[in-house]
C-alpha positions in Angstrom: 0.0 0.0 0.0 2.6 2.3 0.7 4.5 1.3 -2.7 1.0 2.1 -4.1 1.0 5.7 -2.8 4.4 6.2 -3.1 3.8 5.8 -7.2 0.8 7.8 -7.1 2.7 10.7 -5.6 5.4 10.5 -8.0 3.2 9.9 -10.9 1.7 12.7 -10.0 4.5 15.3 -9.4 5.4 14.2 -12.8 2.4 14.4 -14.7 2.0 17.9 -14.0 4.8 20.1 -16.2 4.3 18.0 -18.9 0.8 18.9 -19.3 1.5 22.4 -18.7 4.0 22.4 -21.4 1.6 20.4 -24.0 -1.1 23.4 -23.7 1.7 26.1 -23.4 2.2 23.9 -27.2 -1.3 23.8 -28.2 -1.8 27.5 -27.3 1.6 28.6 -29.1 0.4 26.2 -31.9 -3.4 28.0 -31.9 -2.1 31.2 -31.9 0.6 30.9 -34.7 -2.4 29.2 -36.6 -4.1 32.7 -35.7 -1.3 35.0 -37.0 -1.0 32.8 -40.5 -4.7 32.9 -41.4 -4.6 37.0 -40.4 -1.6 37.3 -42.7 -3.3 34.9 -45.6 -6.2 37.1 -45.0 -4.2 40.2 -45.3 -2.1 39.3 -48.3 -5.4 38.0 -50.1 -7.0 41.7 -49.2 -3.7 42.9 -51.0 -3.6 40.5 -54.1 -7.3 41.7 -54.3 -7.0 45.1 -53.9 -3.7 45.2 -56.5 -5.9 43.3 -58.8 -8.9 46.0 -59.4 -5.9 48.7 -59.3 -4.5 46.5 -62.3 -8.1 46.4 -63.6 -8.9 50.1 -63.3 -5.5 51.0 -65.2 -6.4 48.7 -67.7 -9.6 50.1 -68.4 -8.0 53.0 -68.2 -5.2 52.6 -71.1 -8.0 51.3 -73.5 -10.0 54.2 -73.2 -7.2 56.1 -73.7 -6.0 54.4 -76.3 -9.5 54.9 -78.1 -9.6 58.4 -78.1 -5.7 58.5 -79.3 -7.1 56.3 -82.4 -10.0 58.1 -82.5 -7.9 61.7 -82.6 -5.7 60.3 -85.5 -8.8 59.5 -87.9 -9.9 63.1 -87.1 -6.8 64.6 -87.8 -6.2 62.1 -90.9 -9.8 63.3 -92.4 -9.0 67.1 -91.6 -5.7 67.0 -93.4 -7.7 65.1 -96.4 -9.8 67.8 -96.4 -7.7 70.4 -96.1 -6.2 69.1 -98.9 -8.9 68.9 -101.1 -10.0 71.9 -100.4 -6.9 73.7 -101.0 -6.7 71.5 -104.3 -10.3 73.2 -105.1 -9.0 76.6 -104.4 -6.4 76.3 -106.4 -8.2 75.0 -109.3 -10.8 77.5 -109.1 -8.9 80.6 -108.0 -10.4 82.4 -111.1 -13.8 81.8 -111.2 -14.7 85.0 -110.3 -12.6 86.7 -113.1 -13.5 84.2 -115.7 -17.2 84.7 -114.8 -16.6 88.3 -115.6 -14.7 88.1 -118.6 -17.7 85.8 -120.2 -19.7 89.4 -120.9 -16.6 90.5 -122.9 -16.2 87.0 -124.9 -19.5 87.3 -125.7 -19.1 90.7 -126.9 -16.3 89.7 -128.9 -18.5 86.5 -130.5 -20.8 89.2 -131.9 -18.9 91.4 -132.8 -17.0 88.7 -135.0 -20.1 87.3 -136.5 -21.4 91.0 -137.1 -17.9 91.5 -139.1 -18.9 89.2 -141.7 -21.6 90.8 -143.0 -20.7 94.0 -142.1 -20.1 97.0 -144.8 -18.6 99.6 -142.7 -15.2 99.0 -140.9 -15.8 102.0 -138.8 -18.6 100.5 -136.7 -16.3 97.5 -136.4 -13.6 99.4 -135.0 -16.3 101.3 -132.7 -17.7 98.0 -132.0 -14.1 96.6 -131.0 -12.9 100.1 -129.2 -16.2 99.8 -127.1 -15.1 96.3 -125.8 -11.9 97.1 -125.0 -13.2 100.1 -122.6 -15.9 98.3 -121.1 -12.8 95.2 -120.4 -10.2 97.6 -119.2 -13.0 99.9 -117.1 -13.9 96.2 -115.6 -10.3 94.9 -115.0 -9.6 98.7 -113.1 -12.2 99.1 -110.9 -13.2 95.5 -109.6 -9.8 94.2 -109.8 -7.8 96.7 -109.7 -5.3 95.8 -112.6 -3.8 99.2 -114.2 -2.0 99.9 -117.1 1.0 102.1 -117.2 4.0 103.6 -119.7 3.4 106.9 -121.9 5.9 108.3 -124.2 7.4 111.4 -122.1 7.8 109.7 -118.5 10.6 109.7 -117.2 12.6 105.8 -116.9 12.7 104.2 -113.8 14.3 100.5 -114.6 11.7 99.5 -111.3 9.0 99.8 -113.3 9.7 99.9 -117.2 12.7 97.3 -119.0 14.8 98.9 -121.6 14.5 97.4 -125.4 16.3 100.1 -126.8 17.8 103.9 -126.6 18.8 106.8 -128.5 20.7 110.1 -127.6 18.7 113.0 -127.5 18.5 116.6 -126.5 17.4 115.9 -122.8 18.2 116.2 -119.2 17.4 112.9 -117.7 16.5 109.9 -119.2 12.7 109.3 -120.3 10.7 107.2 -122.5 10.6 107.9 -126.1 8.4 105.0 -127.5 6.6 102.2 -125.8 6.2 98.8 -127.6 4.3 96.7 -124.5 2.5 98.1 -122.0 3.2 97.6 -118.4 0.9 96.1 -115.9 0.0 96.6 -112.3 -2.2 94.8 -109.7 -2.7 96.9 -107.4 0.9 98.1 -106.3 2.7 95.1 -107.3 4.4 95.0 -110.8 3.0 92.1 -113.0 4.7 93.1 -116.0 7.0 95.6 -116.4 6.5 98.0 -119.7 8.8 97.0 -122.9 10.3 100.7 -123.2 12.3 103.0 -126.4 14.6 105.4 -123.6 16.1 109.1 -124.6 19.4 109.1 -123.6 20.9 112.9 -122.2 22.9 113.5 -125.5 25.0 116.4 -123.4 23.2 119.2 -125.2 20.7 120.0 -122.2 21.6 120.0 -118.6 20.5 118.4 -115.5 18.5 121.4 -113.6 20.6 122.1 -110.4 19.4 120.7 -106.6 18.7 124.1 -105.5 16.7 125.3 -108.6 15.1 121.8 -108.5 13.7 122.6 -105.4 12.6 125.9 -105.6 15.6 127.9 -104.6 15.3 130.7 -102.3 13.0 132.9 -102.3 14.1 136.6 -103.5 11.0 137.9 -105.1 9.8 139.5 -101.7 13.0 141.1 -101.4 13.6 142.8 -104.4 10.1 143.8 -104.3 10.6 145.3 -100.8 13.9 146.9 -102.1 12.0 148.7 -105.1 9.1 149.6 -102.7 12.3 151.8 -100.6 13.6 153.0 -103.5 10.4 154.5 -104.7 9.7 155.7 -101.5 13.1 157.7 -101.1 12.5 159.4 -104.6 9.6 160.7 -103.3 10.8 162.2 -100.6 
């Protein structure tokens, strides 16, 4: 009996911080368990959440990408038909001068067929000399397109080109004959005027700077001076 109780005691004192170390286990073992399914659950939250970012940017770069493809095909069709339109421009610049030259061809077309039966060159001329005013009168004033060169003006290699010159008995050069008229739209030079030029043969001079420009003034002093001298042989 005593050997009996004797085990019993030491099975006892035995027994005891083994079972304390098996639940220490179990609880290390539960709460490890724990911290692994908060951390699975964390890093799934993540993945998740990473996902829908990769989603959202996705979505994102398409719909970019459409209006990038979309912006090309505008800008393609603009430049197509910017093209074309500056094609049409080009190709119908003058229309509008065409359209008013149609009044004089027509002219012209009866004039010609009137020619043919005609009797009297005069009215033909007349006929002729009416269309060319009513064409130049158009030209002028709508379009502003002026002739220029007369026999007398003086040279200027700006505006008229020299076919041909002779000496003569003059101070600067001028225009003697002109074989082509010269053209201007509006203030630019279309054509310059086919020109016969009067060279200074040496026999005339060049007027001077001062008489050029008027030169002073001595009329009012003279006058004044013949006023005094009346006046002192009166007294």
């Amino acid at each position: 009996m005593d050997e009996e109780k004797e085990e019993k005691e030491d099975t006892g004192t035995t027994s005891g911080p083994e079972v304390a170390e098996t639940q220490m286990a179990e609880e290390a073992a539960d709460v490890s368990d724990g911290s692994a399914s908060e951390a699975d659950a964390a890093e799934g939250n993540e993945l998740e959440l990473l996902a829908k970012q990769v989603a959202a940017l996705e979505k994102e770069r398409d719909e970019f990408k459409d209006q990038y493809l979309r912006k090309c095909a505008d800008f393609d069709n603009y430049r197509k038909r910017m093209m074309k339109e500056k094609q049409e421009a080009f190709d119908y610049a003058n229309t509008s001068l065409l359209k008013d030259l149609l009044d004089s061809l027509d002219n012209f077309d009866r004039t010609v067929e009137a020619a043919s039966s005609a009797n009297d060159a005069k009215s033909i001329a007349d006929g002729v000399k009416m269309i060319n005013k009513g064409l130049v009168s158009m030209l002028e004033n709508k379009y502003e397109l002026v002739s220029y060169g007369q026999p007398g003006d003086a040279f200027d290699p700006e505006l008229h080109e020299a076919i041909g010159k002779s000496d003569d008995p003059v101070a600067e050069p001028v225009i003697k004959a002109v074989y082509l008229k010269g053209y201007k739209l509006k203030d630019r030079v279309i054509r310059h005027a086919k020109v016969m030029v009067s060279m200074p043969d040496g026999s005339v001079e060049a007027p001077k700077n001062d008489e050029a420009a008027g030169g002073p003034d001595t009329s009012s002093d003279s006058a004044n001076s013949g006023e005094s001298g009346v006046s002192a042989s009166e007294e």
